[in-house]
C-alpha positions in Angstrom: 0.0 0.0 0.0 1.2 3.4 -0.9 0.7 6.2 1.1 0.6 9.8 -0.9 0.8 12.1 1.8 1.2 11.9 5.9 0.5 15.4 7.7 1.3 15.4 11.0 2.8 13.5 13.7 -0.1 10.8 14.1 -2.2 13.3 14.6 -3.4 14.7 10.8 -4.7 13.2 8.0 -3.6 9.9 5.5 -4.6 10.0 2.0 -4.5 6.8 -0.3 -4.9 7.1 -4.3 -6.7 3.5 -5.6 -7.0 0.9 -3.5 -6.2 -0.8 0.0 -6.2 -4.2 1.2 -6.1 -5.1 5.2 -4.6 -8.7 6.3 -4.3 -10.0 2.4 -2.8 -13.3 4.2 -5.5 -13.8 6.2 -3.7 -13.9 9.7 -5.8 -14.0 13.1 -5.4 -10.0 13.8 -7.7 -7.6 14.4 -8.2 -3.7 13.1 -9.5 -1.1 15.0 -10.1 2.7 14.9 -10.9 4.7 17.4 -13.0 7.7 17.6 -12.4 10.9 20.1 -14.9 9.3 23.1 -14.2 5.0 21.8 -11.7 3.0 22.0 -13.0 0.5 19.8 -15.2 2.8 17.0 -14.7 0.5 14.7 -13.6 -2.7 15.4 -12.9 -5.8 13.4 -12.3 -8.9 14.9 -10.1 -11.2 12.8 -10.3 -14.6 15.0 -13.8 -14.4 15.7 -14.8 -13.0 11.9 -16.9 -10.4 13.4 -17.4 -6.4 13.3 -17.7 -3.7 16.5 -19.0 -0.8 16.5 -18.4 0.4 20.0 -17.3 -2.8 21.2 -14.4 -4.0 21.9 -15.5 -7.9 21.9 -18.0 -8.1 19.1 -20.6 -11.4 19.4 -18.7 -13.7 17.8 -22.0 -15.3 16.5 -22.7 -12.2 14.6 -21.6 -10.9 12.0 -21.7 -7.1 13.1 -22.3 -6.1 16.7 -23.4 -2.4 17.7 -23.3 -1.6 21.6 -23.6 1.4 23.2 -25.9 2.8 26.2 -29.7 3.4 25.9 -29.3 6.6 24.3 -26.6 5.6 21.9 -26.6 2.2 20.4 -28.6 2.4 17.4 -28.5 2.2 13.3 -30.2 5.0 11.3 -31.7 4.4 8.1 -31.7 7.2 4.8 -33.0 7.5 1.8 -32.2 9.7 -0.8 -35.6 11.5 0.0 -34.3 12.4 3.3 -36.7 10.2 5.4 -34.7 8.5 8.3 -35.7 5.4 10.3 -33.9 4.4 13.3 -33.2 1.2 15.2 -32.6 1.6 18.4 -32.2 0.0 22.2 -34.7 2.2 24.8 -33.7 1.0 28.1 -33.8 -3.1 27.2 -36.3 -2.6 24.8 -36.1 -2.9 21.2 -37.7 0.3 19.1 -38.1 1.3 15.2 -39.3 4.5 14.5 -39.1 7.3 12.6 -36.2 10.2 13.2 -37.6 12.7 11.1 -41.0 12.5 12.9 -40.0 10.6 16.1 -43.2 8.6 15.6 -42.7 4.9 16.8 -43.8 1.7 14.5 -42.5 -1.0 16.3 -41.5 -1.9 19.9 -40.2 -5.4 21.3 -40.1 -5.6 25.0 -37.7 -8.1 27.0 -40.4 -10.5 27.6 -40.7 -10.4 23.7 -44.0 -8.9 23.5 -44.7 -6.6 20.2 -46.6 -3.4 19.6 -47.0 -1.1 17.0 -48.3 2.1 18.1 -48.7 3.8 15.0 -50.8 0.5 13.6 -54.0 1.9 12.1 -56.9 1.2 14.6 -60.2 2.6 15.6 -63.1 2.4 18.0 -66.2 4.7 17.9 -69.5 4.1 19.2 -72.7 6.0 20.0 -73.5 8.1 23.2 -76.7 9.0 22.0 -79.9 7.1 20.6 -81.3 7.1 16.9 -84.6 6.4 17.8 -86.9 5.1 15.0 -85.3 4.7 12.2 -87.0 4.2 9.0 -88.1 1.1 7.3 -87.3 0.0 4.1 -83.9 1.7 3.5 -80.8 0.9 4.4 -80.3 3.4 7.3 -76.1 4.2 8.4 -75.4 4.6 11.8 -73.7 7.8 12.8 -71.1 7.2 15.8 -70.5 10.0 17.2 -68.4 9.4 20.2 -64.7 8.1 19.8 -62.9 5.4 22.0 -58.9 5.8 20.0 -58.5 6.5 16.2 -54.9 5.5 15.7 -53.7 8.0 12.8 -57.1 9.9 12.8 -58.2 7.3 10.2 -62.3 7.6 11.1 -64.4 10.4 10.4 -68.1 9.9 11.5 -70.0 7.5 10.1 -66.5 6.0 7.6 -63.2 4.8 8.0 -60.8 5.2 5.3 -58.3 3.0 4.8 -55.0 4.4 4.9 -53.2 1.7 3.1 -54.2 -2.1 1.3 -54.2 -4.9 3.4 -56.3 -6.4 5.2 -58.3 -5.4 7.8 -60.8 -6.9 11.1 -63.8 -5.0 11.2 -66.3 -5.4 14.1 -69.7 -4.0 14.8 -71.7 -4.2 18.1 -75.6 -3.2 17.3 -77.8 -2.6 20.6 -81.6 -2.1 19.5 -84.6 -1.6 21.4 -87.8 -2.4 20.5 -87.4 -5.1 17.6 -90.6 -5.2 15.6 -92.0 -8.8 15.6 -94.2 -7.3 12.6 -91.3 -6.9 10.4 -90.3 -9.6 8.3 -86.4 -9.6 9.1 -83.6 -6.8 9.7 -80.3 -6.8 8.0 -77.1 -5.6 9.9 -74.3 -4.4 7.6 -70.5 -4.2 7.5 -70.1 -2.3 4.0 -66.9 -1.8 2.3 -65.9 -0.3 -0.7 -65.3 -3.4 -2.5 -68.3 -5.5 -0.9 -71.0 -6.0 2.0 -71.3 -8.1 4.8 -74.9 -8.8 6.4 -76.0 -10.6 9.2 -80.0 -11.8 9.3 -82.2 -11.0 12.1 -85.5 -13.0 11.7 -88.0 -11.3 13.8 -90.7 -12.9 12.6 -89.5 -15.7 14.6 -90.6 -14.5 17.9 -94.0 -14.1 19.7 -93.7 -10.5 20.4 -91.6 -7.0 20.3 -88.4 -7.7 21.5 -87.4 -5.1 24.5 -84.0 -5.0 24.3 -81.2 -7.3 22.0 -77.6 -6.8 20.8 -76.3 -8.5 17.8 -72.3 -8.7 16.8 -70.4 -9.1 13.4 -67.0 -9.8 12.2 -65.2 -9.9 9.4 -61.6 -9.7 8.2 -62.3 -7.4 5.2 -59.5 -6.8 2.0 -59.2 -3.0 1.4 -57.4 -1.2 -1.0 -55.9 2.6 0.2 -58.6 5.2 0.1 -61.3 2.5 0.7 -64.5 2.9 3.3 -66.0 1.4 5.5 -69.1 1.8 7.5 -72.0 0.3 9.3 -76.1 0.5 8.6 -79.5 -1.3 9.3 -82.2 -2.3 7.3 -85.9 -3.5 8.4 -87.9 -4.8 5.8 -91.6 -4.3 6.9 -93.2 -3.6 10.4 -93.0 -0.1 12.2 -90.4 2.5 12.2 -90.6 1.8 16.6 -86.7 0.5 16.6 -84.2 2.4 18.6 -80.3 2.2 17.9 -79.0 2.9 21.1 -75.5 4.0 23.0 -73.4 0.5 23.2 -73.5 0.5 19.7 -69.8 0.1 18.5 -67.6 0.0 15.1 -63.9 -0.9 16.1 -61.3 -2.4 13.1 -57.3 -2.5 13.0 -55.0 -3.0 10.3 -53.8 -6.9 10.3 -51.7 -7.5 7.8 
């Protein structure tokens, strides 16, 4: 290796024109630099075929090994567009989130447990009552009172999804005063790409039913930019039905 210019003694800077090779014979010896507050900056381990940063005894069951304290060790992530990502330690616990918005996406706890806090989720229910709603038409149901709304992805009565994938949507109806004149209700999940009912035959009782709650569930595909909301239908009977508070719409982003 040829060395074009020294400057200083120890202390200034090395330049190299073309290139440089490290341990060509392959000997069992190590390389380090050191930084003004490490020792061991960079370090790489010849016996154990391992890199440091800030370590001084990289795991030799890894290939690279970062260490540092709780506020230190960590690997940031760039792309040309400027957006960073960081992987860091937070005291024991494992975190990915954003630097340029310090929002966090991912955290592992020492037990193992995962959450994601910026995971798309919501809840919203109804702290009023719609009381009797119309017949024949499909009717939406406003909710008007919100539990969480993870990235403010609901707006009264639709949740839009942010991205495609795929998503578990839940609905909780509470109704008084079923109608044992009407031939049957339909409750709705409805998405942009499809609908999903569940039958109520009230036909099938022997009078008005006081007070009942009925659940669905689905795991719904949506693309990004896609709805979703929930709505009643009675065919038949009188408009007497009340939609009542404990009525809930809830859904989170699975995969």
């Amino acid at each position: 290796m040829a060395l074009t210019k020294v400057i200083g003694a120890g202390l200034g800077a090395v330049t190299q024109d073309g290139a440089a090779s490290f341990n060509e014979g392959s000997a069992d010896v190590d390389f380090r630099v050191e930084s003004n507050g490490q020792t061991h900056m960079l370090f790489v381990d010849g016996g154990n075929n391992s890199v440091g940063i800030g370590s001084s005894s990289p795991d030799s069951g890894r290939k690279l090994h970062i260490e540092g304290n709780d506020t230190t060790v960590g690997l940031t992530l760039k792309d040309t567009a400027g957006q960073q990502f960081g992987i860091f330690s937070d005291g024991g616990t494992f975190v990915i989130k954003s630097d340029s918005t310090a929002s966090e996406y991912v955290r592992v706890d020492s037990t193992g447990a995962m959450t994601k806090p910026s995971q798309p989720a919501f809840s919203a229910g109804r702290s009023s009552t719609l009381a009797n709603f119309a017949t024949g038409s499909q009717v939406v149901i406003n909710l008007n009172s919100e539990l969480f709304d993870v990235n403010g992805d609901f707006s009264d009565p639709n949740f839009t999804a942010p991205v495609t994938g795929k998503y578990q949507l839940s609905a909780v109806f509470y109704m008084n005063a079923l109608d044992i004149s009407a031939d049957y209700y339909i409750l709705r999940i409805a998405t942009s790409n499809r609908s999903y009912d569940h039958v109520v035959d009230s036909s099938a009782r022997d009078e008005d039913e006081p007070y009942s709650s009925y659940t669905i569930s689905v795991l719904a595909d949506m693309d990004v930019n896609d709805t979703a909301q929930i709505s009643l239908f009675q065919q038949g009977g009188a408009a007497q039905t009340d939609i009542t508070g404990g009525t809930y719409f809830t859904g989170v982003l699975v995969c």
